[in-house]
C-alpha positions as CSV (number, residue, x, y, z in Angstrom):
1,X,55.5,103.7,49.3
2,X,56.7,100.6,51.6
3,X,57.3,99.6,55.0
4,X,61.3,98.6,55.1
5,X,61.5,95.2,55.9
6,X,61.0,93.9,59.4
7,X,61.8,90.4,61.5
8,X,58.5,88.6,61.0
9,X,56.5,88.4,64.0
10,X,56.5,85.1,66.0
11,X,52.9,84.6,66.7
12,X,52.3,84.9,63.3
13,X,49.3,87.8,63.1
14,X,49.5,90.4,60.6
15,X,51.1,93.9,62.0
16,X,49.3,96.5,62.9
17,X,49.3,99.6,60.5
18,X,50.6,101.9,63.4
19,X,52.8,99.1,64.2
20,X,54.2,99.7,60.7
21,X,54.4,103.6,61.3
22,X,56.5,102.9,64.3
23,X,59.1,101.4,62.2
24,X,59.1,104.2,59.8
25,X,58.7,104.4,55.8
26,X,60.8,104.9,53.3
27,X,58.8,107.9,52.3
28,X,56.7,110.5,54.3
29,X,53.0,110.0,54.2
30,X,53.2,113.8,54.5
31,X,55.1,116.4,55.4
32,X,54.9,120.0,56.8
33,X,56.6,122.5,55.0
34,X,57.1,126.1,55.9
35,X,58.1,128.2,53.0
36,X,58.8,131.4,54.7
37,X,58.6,132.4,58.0
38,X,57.1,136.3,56.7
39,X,53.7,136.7,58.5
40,X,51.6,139.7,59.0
41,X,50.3,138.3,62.0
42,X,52.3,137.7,65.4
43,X,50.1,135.3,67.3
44,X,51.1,134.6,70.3
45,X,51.5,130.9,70.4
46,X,53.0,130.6,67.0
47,X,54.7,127.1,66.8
48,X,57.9,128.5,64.6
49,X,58.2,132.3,65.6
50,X,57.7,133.4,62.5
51,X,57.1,137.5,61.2
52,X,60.2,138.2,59.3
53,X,61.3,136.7,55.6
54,X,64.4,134.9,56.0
55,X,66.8,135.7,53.3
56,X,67.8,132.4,53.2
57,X,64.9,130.9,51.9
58,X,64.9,128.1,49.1
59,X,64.9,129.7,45.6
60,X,62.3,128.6,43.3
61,X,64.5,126.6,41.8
62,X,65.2,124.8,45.1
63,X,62.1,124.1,46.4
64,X,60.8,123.0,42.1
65,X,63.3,120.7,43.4
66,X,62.4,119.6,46.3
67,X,59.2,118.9,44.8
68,X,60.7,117.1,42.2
69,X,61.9,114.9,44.8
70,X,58.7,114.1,46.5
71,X,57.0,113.3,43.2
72,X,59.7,110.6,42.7
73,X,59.1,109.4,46.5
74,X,55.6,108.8,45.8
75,X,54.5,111.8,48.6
76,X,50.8,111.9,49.3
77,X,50.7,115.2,50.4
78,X,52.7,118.6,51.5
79,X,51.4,120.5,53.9
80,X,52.4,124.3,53.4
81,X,52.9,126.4,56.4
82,X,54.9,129.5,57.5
83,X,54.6,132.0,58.3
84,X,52.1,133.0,56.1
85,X,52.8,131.1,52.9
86,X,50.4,133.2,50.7
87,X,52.8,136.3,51.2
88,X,55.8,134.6,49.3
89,X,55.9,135.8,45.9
90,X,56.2,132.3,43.9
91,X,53.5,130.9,46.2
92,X,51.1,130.4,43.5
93,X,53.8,129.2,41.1
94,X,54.8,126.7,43.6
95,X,51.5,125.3,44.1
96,X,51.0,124.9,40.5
97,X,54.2,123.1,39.9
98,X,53.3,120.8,42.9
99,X,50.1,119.7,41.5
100,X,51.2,119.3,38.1
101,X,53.7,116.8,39.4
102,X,50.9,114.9,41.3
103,X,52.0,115.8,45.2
104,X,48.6,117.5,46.7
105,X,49.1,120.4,48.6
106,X,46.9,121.4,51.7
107,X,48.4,124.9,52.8
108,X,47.5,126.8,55.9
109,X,46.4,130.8,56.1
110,X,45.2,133.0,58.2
111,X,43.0,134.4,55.1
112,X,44.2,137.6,54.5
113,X,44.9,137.0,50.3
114,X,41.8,134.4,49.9
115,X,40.3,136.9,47.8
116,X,37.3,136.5,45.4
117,X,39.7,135.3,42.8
118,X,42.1,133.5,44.8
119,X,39.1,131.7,46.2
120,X,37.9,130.6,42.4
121,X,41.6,129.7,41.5
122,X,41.7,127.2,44.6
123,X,37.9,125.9,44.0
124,X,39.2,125.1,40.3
125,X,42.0,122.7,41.1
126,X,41.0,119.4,42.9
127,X,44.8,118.5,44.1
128,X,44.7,121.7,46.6
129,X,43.2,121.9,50.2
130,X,43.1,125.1,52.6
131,X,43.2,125.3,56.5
132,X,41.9,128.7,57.3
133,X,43.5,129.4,60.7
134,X,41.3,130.6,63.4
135,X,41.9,130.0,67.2
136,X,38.3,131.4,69.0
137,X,34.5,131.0,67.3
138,X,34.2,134.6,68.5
139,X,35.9,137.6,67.8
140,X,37.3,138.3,71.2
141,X,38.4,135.1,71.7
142,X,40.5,134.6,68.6
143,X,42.0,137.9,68.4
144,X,42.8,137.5,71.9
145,X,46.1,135.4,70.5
146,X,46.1,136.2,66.9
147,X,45.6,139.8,66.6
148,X,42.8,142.4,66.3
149,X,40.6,141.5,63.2
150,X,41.9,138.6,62.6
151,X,38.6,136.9,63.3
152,X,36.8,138.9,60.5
153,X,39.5,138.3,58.0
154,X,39.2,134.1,58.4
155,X,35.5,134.0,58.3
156,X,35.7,136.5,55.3
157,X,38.3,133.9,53.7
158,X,36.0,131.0,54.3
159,X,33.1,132.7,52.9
160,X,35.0,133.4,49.6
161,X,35.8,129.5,49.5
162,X,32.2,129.3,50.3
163,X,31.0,131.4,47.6
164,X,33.4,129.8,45.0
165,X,32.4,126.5,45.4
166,X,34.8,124.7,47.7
167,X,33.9,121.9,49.5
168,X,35.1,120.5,52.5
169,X,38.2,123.1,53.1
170,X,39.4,123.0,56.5
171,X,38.7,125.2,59.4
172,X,41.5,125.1,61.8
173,X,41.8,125.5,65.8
174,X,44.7,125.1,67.9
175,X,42.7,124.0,71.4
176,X,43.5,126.1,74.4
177,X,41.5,126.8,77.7
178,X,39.6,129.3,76.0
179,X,38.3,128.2,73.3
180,X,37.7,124.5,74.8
181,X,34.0,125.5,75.7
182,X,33.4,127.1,72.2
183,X,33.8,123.8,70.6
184,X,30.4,123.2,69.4
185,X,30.5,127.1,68.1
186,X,33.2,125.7,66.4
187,X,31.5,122.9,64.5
188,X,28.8,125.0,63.6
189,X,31.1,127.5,62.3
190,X,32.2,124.8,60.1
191,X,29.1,123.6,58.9
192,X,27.9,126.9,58.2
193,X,30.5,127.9,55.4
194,X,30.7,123.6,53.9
195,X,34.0,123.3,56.1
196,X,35.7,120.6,57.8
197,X,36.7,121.4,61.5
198,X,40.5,120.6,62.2
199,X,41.3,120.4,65.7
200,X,45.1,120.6,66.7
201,X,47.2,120.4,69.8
202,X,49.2,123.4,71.7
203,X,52.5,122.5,72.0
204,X,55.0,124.9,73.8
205,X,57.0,125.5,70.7
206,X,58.3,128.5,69.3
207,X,56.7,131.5,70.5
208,X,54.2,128.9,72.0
209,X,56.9,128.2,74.7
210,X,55.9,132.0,76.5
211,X,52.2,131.0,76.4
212,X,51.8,127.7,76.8
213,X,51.4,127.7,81.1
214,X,48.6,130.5,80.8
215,X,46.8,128.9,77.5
216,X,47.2,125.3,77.6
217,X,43.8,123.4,78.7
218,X,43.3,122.4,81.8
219,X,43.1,118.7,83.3
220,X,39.3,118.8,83.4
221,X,39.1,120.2,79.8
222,X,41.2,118.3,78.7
223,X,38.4,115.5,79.8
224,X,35.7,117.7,77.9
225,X,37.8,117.6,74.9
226,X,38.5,113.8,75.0
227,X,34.2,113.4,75.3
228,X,33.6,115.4,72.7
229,X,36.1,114.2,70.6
230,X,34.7,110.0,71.3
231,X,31.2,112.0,70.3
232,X,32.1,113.9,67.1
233,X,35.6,112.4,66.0
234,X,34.4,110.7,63.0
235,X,33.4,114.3,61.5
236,X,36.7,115.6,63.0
237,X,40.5,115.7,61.9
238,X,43.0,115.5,64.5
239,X,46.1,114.4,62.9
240,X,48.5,112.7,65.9
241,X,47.4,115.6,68.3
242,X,45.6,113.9,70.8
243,X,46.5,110.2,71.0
244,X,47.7,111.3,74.9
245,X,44.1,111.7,75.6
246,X,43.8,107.8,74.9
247,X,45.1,106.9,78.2
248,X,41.6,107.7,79.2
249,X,40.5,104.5,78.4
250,X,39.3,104.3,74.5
251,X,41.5,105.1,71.3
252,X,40.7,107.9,69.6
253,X,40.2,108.6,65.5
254,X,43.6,109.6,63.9
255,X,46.8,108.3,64.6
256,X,47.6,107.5,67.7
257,X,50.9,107.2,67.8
258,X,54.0,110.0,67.5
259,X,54.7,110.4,63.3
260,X,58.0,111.9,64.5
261,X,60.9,110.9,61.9
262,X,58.6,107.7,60.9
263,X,55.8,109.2,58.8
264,X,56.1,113.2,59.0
265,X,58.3,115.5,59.2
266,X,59.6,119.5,58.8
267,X,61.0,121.4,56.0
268,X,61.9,125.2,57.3
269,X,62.0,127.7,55.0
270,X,65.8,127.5,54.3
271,X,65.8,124.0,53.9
272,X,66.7,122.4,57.2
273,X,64.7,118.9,57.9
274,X,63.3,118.4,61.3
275,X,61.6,115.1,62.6
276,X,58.4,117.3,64.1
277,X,57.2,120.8,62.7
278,X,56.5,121.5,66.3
279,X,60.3,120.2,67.3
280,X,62.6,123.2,65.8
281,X,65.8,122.7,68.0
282,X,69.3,121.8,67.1
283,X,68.4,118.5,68.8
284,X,65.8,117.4,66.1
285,X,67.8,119.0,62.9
286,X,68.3,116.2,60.5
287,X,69.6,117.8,57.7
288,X,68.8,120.0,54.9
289,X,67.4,119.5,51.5
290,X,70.9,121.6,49.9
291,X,73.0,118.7,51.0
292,X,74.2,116.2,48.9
293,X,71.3,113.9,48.5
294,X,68.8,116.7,48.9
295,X,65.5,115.3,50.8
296,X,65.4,111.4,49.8
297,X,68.8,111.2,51.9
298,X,67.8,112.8,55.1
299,X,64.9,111.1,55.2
300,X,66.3,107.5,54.5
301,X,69.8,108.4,55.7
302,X,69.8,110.7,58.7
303,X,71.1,108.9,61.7
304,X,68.3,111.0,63.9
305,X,65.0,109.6,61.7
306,X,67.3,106.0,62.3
307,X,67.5,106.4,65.9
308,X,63.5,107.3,66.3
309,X,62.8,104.3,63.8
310,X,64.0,102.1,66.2
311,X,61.8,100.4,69.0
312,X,60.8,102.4,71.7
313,X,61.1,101.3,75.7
314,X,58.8,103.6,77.4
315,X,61.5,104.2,79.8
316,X,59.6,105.9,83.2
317,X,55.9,105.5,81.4
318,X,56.7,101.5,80.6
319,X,55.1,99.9,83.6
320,X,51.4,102.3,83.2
321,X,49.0,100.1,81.5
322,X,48.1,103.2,79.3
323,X,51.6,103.0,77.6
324,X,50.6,100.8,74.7
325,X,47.7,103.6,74.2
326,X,49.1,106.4,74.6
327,X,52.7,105.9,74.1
328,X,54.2,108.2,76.4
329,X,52.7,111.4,74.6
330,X,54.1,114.0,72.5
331,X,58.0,114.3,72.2
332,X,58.0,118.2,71.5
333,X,55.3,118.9,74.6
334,X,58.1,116.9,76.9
335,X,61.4,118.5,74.9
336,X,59.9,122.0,75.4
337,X,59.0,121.9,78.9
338,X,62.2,120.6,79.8
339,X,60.3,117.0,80.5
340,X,62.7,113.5,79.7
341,X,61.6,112.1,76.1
342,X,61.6,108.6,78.4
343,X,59.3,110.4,80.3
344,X,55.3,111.3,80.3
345,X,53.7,113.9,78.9
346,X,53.2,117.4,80.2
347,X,49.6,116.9,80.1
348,X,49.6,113.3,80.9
349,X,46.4,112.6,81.7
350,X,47.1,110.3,84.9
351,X,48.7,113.4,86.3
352,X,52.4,112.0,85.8
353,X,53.2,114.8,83.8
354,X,52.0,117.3,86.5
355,X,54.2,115.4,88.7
356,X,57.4,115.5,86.4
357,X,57.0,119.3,85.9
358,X,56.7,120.2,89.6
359,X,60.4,118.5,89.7
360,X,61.5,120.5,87.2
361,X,60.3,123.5,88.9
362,X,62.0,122.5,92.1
363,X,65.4,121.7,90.7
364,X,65.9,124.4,88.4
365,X,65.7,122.6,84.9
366,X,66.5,125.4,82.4
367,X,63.6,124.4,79.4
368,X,65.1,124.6,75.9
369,X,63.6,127.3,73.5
370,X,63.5,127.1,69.6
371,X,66.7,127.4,67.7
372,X,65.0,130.0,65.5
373,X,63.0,133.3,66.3
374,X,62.0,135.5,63.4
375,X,59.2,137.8,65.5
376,X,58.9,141.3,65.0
377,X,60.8,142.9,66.8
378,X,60.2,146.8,67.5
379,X,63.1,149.5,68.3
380,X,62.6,151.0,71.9
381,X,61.1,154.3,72.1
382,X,64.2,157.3,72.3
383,X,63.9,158.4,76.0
384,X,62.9,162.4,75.4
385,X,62.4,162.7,79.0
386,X,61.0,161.3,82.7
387,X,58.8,158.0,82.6
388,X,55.8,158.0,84.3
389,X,54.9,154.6,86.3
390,X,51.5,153.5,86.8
391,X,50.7,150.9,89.0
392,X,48.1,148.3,87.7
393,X,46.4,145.3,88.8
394,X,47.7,141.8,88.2
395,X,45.3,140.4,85.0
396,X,43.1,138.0,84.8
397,X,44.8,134.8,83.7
398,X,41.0,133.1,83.7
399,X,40.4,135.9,80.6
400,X,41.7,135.7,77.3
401,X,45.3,136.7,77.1
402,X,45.8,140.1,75.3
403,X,47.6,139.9,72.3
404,X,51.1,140.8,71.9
405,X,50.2,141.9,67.9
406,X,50.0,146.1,67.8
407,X,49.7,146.0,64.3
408,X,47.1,145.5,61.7
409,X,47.2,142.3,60.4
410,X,46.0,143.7,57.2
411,X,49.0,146.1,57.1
412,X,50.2,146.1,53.7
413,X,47.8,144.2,51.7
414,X,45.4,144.8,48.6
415,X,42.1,142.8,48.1
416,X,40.8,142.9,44.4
């Protein structure tokens, strides 16, 4: 995998690897791909709305293909998503195929089929890496936004891995303002079952967008996460989540800069290619894998991927002396709270972004929503007579949110 050719720099000094990024490659480092969006969960913040198959999905035959074309492409990595991806029939078969063909696969679960067995199979093959999803270190914390039991069902999941003999799987948290304080439960959560703690970003995407104003940290947390991150990032993974903290002052691990069309991007579940998994609009659809050229010519082709490749101004965040740090933030967190891209982030940390949204609120921006939706959704109740009302008090919005989920997020399943 190269760099495309660039003008060669005047004063002479070798580029900068995220220099490089900036530019794009000709080939993903990785790339997120949602086979299905079928879940039995319905968290509340989910990124891509997912809960229902889509009967569009890539065939096995398709996405064989698709991995076909990655192997050519010299792809590091895939990182599967959904949905749950465990609950698509081929799953295994896929995963198989892709490691036979020498693209690793890191896939993400909420736990619910990492049996016994399905623990063993994963342990056995060293091209496969699991994120077990879990979003609180306590029980009422996490099923707070992903459901009741959901809690018991990860940690069960990581203590199968555990038992099998897998080391250094990855235990993943999306940060919000109420698990912010439980990061240290976090990290000895990890250490307890041989994990690696993974800590990502909530962005207002998908069913995200509903939640984000109640859940997303708050200016002084986000302080406490940036400390604790400069204290334990080395032991850490953050992908490109936080690189808007940097503005505090020091860099942090990962990549700072936005992988958006340049290094990563999204493969939905029917085959549309997106520059960000956490960007699912019509303005960010660059293709899809069943057009002529499949995935090789979206990626080196698309006129979107060629219009984010291309140098970047800063626009309103240019003349901040964080810009070359931070670079402006994250372009789904601005897209999805109806913020300029030119602009700062939502959660800039030089409160510019608090500025920017207060506008909004004052002139009536309509914020954008996801171009897909497959939640749950449940038939109203026949009317068999009068409605009683019952007035309540306004909740807490300093306590955990109370999931949307009414349904057992073991519903349907079998564990050997």
């Amino acid at each position: 995998m190269t760099a495309p050719a660039k003008t060669e720099r005047s004063d002479r000094q070798p580029a900068r690897l995220v220099d490089l990024f900036e530019h794009g490659l000709d080939a993903p480092i990785c790339l997120t791909w949602e086979l299905t969006y079928a879940c039995n969960l319905a968290c509340t913040h989910c990124l891509s709305s997912s809960g229902r198959r889509d009967p569009r999905e890539l065939t096995t035959r398709e996405a064989k293909a698709v991995i076909d074309e990655l192997e050519a492409m010299q792809v590091f990595y895939v990182n599967i998503g959904g949905g749950e991806p465990t609950l698509r029939p081929d799953f295994w078969e896929l995963l198989d195929y892709a490691t036979a063909h020498r693209v690793g696969v890191k896939f993400s679960t909420n736990g619910a089929r990492i049996t016994p067995d399905a623990a063993r199979r994963l342990a056995a093959n060293d091209y496969v890496d699991v994120q077990i999803s879990l979003d609180g270190a306590t029980p009422d914390v996490n099923d707070a936004v992903r459901g009741p039991g959901s809690y018991d069902t990860a940690v069960r999941a990581m203590r199968n891995l555990a038992d099998a003999g897998m080391k250094n799987f990855k235990l993943s948290v999306v940060c919000t303002r109420h698990n912010i304080p439980q990061l240290d439960g976090f990290a000895e959560l990890a250490d307890r079952y041989g994990a690696q703690l993974r800590l990502t970003r909530l962005r207002p995407s998908g069913r995200g967008a509903d939640v984000w104003d109640e859940l997303h940290p708050t200016s002084a947390q986000q302080r406490v996460l940036y400390d604790w991150l400069l204290a334990h990032g080395e032991r850490v993974l953050t992908g490109d989540s936080f690189f808007h903290l940097s503005a505090y002052g020091e860099s942090l691990p990962g990549l700072n800069l936005c992988g958006a069309g340049r290094v990563v991007c999204l493969i939905d579940p029917v085959g549309d290619v997106y520059a960000c998994p956490f960007a699912i609009h019509d303005d960010f659809l660059a293709g899809n894998v069943r057009d002529p050229g499949g995935f090789t010519g979206v990626w080196r082709a698309s006129e979107l991927f060629r219009e984010l490749r291309t140098p970047q101004q800063g626009g309103a965040c240019a003349s901040c002396s964080f810009y070359d740090t931070c670079k402006g933030g994250c372009m789904a967190a601005k897209f999805f709270t109806g913020l300029p891209l030119d602009g700062p982030d939502p959660e800039c940390v030089r409160g510019f972004g608090e500025e920017s949204l207060a506008r909004r609120a004052d002139d009536g921006t309509q914020v954008p929503h996801s171009s897909v939706d497959h939640s749950r959704r449940t038939a109203p109740r026949a009317r068999t007579g009068p409605v009683d009302l019952v007035l309540v008090r306004r909740p807490d919005l300093t306590a955990p949110p109370v999931s949307d989920c009414a349904e057992d997020p073991l519903a349907g399943l079998r564990f050997s």
